[in-house]
C-alpha positions, 0 to 999 in steps of 0.5 A: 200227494197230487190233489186228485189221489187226495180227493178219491182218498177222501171220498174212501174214508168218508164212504167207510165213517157213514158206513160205521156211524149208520151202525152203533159207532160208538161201540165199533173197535175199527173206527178210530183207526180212521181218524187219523186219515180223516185228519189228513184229509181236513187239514189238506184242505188249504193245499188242494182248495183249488181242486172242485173234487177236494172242496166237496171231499172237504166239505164233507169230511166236515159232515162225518166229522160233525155226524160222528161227533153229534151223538155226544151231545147227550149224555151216554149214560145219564145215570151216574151223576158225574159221567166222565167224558167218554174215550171216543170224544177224547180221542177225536177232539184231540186228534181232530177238532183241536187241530182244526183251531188253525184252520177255523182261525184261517177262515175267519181271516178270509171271511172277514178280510171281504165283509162285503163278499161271503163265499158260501165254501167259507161260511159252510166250513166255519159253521161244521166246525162251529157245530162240532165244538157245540156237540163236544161241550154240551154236556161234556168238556173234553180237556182237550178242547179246555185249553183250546177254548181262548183260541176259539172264542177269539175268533168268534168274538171276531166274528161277532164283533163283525156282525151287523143285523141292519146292513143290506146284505141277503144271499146264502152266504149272509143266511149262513153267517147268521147261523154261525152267529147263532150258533156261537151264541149257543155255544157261549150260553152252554159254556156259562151255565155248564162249564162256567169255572172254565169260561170266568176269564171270557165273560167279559168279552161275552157280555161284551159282544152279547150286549153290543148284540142286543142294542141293534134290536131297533133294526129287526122291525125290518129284519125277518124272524132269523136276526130276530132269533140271534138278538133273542140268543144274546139277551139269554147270554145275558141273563146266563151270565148274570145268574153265575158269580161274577155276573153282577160285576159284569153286567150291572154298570151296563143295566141301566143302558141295558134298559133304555137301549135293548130291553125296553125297544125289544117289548115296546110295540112294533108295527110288524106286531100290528100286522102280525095281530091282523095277518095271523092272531094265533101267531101273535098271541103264542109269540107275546100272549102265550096260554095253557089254552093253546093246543096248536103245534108249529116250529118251536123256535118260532116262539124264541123272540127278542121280547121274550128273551128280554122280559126274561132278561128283565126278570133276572136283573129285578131280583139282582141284589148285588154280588153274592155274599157266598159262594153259589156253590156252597151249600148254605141255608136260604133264611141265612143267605137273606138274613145277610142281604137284608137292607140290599134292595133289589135292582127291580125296586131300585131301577126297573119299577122306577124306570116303567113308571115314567111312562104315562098311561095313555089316553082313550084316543090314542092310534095304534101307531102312538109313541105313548101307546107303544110304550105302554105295551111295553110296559105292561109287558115288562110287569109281566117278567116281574113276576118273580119279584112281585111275589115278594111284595106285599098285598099293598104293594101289588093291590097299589100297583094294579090299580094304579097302573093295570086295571085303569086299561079297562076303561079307557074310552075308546079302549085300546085292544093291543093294550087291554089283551097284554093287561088281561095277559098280564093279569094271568101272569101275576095270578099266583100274588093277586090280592083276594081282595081284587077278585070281583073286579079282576073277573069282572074286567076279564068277563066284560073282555070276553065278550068284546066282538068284531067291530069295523072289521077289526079282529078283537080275537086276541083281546078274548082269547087273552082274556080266556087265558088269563082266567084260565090261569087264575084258575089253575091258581085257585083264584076262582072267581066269586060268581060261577055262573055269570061266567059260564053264563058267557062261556056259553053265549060264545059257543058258535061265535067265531071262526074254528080256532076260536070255537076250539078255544072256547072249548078248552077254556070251557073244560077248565071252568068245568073241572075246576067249578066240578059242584059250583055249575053242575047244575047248569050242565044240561044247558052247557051241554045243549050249546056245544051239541048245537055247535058240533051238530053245524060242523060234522062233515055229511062224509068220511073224512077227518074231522077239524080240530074244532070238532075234536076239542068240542068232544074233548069239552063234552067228555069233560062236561059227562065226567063232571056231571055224573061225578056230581050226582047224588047217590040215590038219583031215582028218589023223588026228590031227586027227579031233577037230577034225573031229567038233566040226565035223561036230558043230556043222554038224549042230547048225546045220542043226537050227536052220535047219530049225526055223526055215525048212523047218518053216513051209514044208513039211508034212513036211521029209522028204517036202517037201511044201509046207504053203501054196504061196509061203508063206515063214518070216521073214526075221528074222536072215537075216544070222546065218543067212546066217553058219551056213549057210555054214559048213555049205557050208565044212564040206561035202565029201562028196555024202552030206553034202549030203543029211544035213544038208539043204543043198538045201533050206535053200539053196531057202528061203535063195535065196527069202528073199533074193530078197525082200530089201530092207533093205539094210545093209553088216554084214548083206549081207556075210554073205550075199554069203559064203554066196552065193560058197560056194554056188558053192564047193559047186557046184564041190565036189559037181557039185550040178546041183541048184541049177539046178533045185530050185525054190520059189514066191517068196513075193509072186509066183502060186503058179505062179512058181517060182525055182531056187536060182540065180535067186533069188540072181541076184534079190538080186545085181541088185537089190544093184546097182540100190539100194544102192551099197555091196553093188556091188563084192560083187555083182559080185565074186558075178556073176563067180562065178556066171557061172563055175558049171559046168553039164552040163544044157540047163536050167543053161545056159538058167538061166546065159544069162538070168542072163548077160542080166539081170546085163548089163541090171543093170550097163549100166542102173547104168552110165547112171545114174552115167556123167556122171561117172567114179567107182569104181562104173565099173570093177565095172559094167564088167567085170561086163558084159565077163564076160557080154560073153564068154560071150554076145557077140551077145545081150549086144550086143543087150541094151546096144543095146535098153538105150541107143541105141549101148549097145554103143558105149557100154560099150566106149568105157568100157570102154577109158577104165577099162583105161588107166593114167590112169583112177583108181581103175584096173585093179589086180589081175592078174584085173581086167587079165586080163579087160579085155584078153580083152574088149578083143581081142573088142571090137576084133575085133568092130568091125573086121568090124561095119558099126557106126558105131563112131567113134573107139572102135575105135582107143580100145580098141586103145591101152587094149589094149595098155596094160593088155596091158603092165601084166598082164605088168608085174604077172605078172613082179613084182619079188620083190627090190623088195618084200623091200627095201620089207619092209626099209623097212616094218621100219625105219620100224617101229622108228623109229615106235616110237622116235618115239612113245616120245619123244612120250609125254613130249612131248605138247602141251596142246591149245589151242582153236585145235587143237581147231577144226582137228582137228574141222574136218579130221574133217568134211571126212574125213566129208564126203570118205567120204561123197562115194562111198558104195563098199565099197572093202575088196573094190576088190583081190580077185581076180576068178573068171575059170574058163575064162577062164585057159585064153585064151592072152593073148599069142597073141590080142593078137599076132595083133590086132597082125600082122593089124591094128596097122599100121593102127590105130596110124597117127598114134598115139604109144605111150608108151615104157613100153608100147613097151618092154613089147610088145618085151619080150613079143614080142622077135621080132616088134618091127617091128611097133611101129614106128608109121607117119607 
């Protein structure tokens, strides 16, 4: 066959695989007919090479070979806890990939036959097929690729045996050498911790070239990040490999090396670290001083570093105690295990303490470009991957250690900022074993750090962010510190100071000091509060624009500061001897409303205090509306007077809030729950201050004609539809919102014709929800539902109307449903007295109605009267309670309580080494609880709130369902069998008027 017909078959075959691998190949029956001809095209390569047309067909065969292949990368079905390996992968590992074992071994020849020339053809091939035995062994281990595996790794221990990170080669073809370098490397390390009884007989040339890997990392101060990446790889491969059976007698002759040659050179201080710290200290501080703190997002193999992967390594070596006296596979007792090994001291003891304490604390005056100085960063931040093996020191041993070697950083003269922002990191790393006894010192050492400024135009940024990290990690250790409020006291002196990373910073350390202090600094809250407004108040743009990060996490730190403070009030804050409680209030609201004003009525009024509108429907941004949303209710909570409504401007902020959220459409769970709150003391505040107002205050929506206005409410009733129509998860707490909107009071014709069409829309809303999810019943039914039910029973005929235009029997429709959620069989069901107590006033009307309409109703009407009386029965089950039954339950809880504890406390001793077998279940059972929550995306935390029924608790339940019963029961129960327990029930609620009960033949 001539090259070309080669080549235009190709190009037939590869169109025909991106066609079926854009679709669901892995269910397609056509495609395995191709392989074979793929094959053919692959293993032509060799022949037909000098064609330009066959390479690019060549070349990107390999593509689809690699495409087709990388799906199986990940499991196909997580669930079952030994997954066979799929027939597809079989199939086109055997047919193709194995074969291409001779033509990846020719390559490699003529890639390393001219080590000073790389073609890019040759490179190019050499990684797709690198990437497609990567994609094969990730999770599964085709057999056939298991009996070509010596094949492949001989090549790339060639390949890496050739590798030289400090030659002066550069171009594309070099780029991609150290991608199929990389690449090898992640396959070794997906071999030794996956598959490893298949690779014990290749570990040793692994370690091998891994550590000859590894010693060239004094080259890569000169090298970029990619070299970098490569030496990080193989010190993982080392500690992969140490971890399994055989890696103590692989690797221990070569620790001491080890140390001396590659992990100590890869933590010591560089200069590249130096001009990092200067160019880019965030950079810096997430690449070698990572915290909790830090929210800022970029490459993530960006933070994969030599030093890393070295104190990683590092950490693994000083807990090797010799070859394992058992098999890791075996499932023996750990207290066992350690009685064997007790008088094995650990090579951490033996070898790596004894190694970091050769190398002298350096002095005050040392430069940055020191050898001393250099060598003791390294060494603090070897301590740091050591914390594992300082768990089991002792008090002593760490207390001795700290002071000997850590803590005297502090006061050196002049003091070293590389070094003291690596002591305070690593302070926060050894924060689960710090002595309790240190905890003044430590905080006060980490305090002093804080407040280090700016000097000669030098950056000591990273020495306080460091800082703050650490005490942050002290903290979520519960290693508080004894004075709370010298804390805060410099929390709140660095607000402002900075530039924006900082400041965002210093807001998320601030939020951790404050949870976590809760009581301990409530009372300095109203300060606290003062300097952060004062901070954001700076830098709110004039414009509608996004705003900074710095803007954001400076709410985020307010929102906190308003959880913690009203979590810390007393219970009866309008006493008198309360009265300073309540001026911190009013003091903090105060400030809240400033901010908000600043930040929405000044781009939209002229003057705030004439409301004049600078540009009709222009709007502010809507940048943080859920902080926002957190402090503008806590002004409503904070409101109990009408004079106060008016001072802090809580109409206005409401008419801009009620316009923003009508034009939201970025839903997540976290920043709508804040609004649904507001939303609710919105209502509250209606109640409190009879604020007619909300009904009729109005601004122009920002996208509509000048000539739209909204009231309050109807932008609130905007979000709630729209909540329900696009994002399942904000349904329950837009219909528990709907419930209480619905129950406003209302004194004017233009709040009630606001409340009808809010009535109206809701119903269209919910029924329109209702038909798309109806097939099937789910959770999502009983919120819709009953949504309807209380527009139902305020507006009956208009709210029939609107279910009939909706669907043909739309009416029919909802009230048949509506039975089905009612009865005791339908799950999740009614389960809360509000929710019974609806369904059962609905019910009655419904039933009512049916019984004068001439609609043709069905088997409906005797439908609703039997889920009736069910959930009749079970609202009075449910109101009558059983008080000596939840006691008892309490009893039980305690008991079991205690036996728990008991039981725990014997399974510490007890606990079992997990074997592979274990681990496959354990995270199968974890996918199919994912998979299982994934299912119905619904909020259930709000499925047991009680509904607002306003009005609805005045309707005597028992009188309306007796009547129905009297007038109608004869009839509508003929040829019915009530179950006992709602027999019983009505008896029990109507013990004069059982013969009505008495069911006809």
């Amino acid at each position: 066959m001539e090259a070309k017909d080669v080549a235009v078959g190709a190009q037939r075959i590869i169109f025909q695989f991106r066609v079926i691998i854009t679709s669901d190949f892995v269910k397609e029956n056509s495609w395995p007919d191709l392989i074979p001809e793929l094959k053919s095209v692959i293993q032509s390569s060799k022949l037909i090479s000098q064609s330009p047309c066959s390479q690019w067909s060549t070349i990107n065969a390999l593509i689809v070979l690699q495409t087709t292949i990388r799906p199986f990368q990940y499991f196909l079905n997580p669930k079952v806890p030994k997954e066979p390996v799929p027939l597809q992968l079989e199939l086109i590992v055997e047919v193709i990939l194995v074969p291409l074992q001779a033509t990846f071994h020719f390559f490699v020849d003529k890639a390393l036959s001219c080590p000073e020339r790389l073609e890019m053809e040759t490179e190019e091939v050499l990684l797709t097929i690198c990437k497609c035995v990567y994609f094969s062994v990730r999770s599964y281990m085709p057999s056939a690729l298991r009996c070509a595996l010596p094949a492949f790794c001989n090549d790339w221990f060639r390949i890496l045996d050739s590798l030289s990170l400090g030659s002066a080669l550069s171009g594309d073809g070099h780029l991609l050498r150290l991608k199929i370098v990389k690449r090898i490397l992640i396959i070794f390390s997906a071999l030794v911790t996956r598959h490893r009884k298949h690779c014990d007989k290749l570990m040793p040339n692994i370690i091998k070239c891994a550590i000859k890997i590894v010693k060239q990392n004094a080259n890569i101060i000169m090298l970029d990040a990619f070299p970098e990446r490569i030496v990080s790889l193989a010190f993982d491969v080392i500690s992969h490999v140490l971890e399994t059976g055989p890696g103590w007698r692989l690797v221990s002759p070569h620790f001491s090396s080890l140390l001396d040659s590659a992990i100590f050179p890869a933590v010591a201080l560089h200069q590249k670290d130096a001009s990092e710290w200067e160019e880019d200290a965030d950079e810096y501080l997430r690449k070698n001083l990572p915290s909790n703190l830090d929210d800022t997002s970029g490459l993530i193999e960006d933070l994969f570093t030599a030093r890393k992967s070295a104190i990683n390594l590092l950490g693994v070596i000083a807990m090797s105690k010799g070859p394992p006296v058992v098999s890791t596979a075996s499932k023996c007792k750990k207290r066992d295990r350690n009685k064997k090994k007790e008088g094995h001291s650990s090579v951490g003891e033996l070898l790596v303490v004894p190694f970091l304490s050769k190398f002298p604390i350096p002095c005050g005056a040392e430069e940055s470009s020191s050898k001393f100085l250099k060598d003791y960063y390294g060494v603090l931040m070897a301590y740091g991957g050591l914390q594992d093996f300082f768990k089991g020191r002792s008090s002593e041993y760490i207390y001795t250690l700290l002071q000997n070697r850590v803590l005297p950083i502090f006061s050196l003269c002049p003091c070293s900022p590389y070094l003291v922002s690596t002591a305070s990191w690593l302070l926060g790393e050894l924060a689960c074993c710090l002595p309790q006894a240190m905890s003044a010192n430590i905080y006060s050492l980490l305090t002093k750090a804080l407040t280090w400024s700016d000097d000669g135009g030098f950056n000591y940024y990273p020495v306080r962010a460091a800082a703050a990290g650490a005490i942050t990690e002290l903290i979520n250790n519960e290693y508080f510190p004894p004075d709370w409020t010298s804390l805060l006291q410099v929390l709140v002196n660095r607000m402002g100071i900075g530039d924006e990373n900082e400041s965002r910073l210093f807001f998320n350390f601030l939020s951790t000091v404050l949870e976590a202090g809760q009581d301990k600094v409530a009372i300095h809250i109203p300060v606290v509060v003062s300097n952060i407004a004062s901070v954001i108040l700076r830098e709110i743009p004039s414009m509608r624009e996004p705003w900074p990060q710095v803007l954001e996490r400076g709410f985020a730190a307010l929102a906190e500061v308003a959880h913690i403070w009203e979590s810390s009030l007393p219970d009866n804050i309008q006493h008198l001897e309360n009265g300073e409680w309540r001026s911190g209030w009013a003091s903090i609201a105060s400030l809240f409303s400033n901010l908000l004003q600043k930040a929405w009525l000044m781009p939209v009024f002229e003057n705030v205090d004439d409301h004049k509108f600078a540009v009709s429907g222009a709007l502010p941004s809507s940048s943080c509306i859920d902080d926002a949303s957190t402090l503008l209710g806590f002004i409503m909570r904070f409101i109990t007077k009408r004079d106060e409504v008016d001072s802090l401007k809580i109409i206005d902020l409401l008419a801009v809030w009620s316009t923003l959220i009508a034009e939201w459409d970025l839903w997540e769970e976290m920043e709508d729950q804040s609004i649904f709150n507001s939303i609710q003391e919105a209502v509250n505040l209606q109640r409190k201050c009879d604020l007619q107002i909300l009904f009729t205050r109005r601004l122009p929506l920002g996208n509509s004609s000048p000539g739209s206005m909204l009231s309050i409410f109807e932008g609130i009733c905007i979000f709630v539809s729209d909540a329900i129509k696009t994002y399942p998860a904000a349904v329950w707490r837009a219909c528990l919102c709907i419930h209480a909107l619905l129950h406003v009071p209302s004194s004017s014709s233009d709040a009630d014709a606001i409340k009808h069409a809010m009535a109206t829309t809701f119903s269209r809303t919910a029924f329109s929800r209702f038909r798309d999810i109806h097939e099937k019943p789910i959770g999502l039914w009983k919120p819709l539902l009953l949504v309807i039910s209380s527009c139902y029973i305020f507006y009956p005929e208009d709210i029939e109307q609107v279910l009939d235009k909706e669907a043909d029997k739309g009416f029919i429709i909802w009230a048949s449903a509506l039975a089905h959620i009612s009865t005791s069989s339908f799950t999740p069901g009614l389960s809360t007295e509000s929710e019974l107590v609806l369904s059962v006033v609905t019910l009655t009307r419904v039933v009512e109605r049916l019984l004068i309409s001439l609609l043709d109703r069905g088997e409906v009407l005797r439908v609703s009267f039997m889920a009736l009386l069910d959930a009749f029965t079970r609202l009075k089950e449910l109101q009558e309670g059983n008080e000596e039954t939840e006691d008892s339950d309490e009893e039980d809880s305690d008991d079991n309580d205690d036996e728990d504890d008991d039981s725990d406390e014997d399974s510490e001793d007890e606990q079992l080494e997990e074997t592979e077998d274990e681990f496959l279940e354990r995270y199968a059972k974890a996918a199919a609880d994912l998979e299982n929550e994934m299912v119905e995306e619904v909020d259930i935390d709000d499925d047991d709130q009680e509904l607002e029924l306003g009005v609805f608790n005045e309707i005597n339940l028992e009188s309306s369902v007796l009547r129905l019963i009297e007038s109608h029961g004869q009839e509508l129960m003929k040829g019915q069998t009530l179950p006992s327990s709602i027999v019983q029930g009505l008896m029990s609620s109507f013990p004069k008027h059982t013969h009505l009960f008495q069911i006809p033949c």
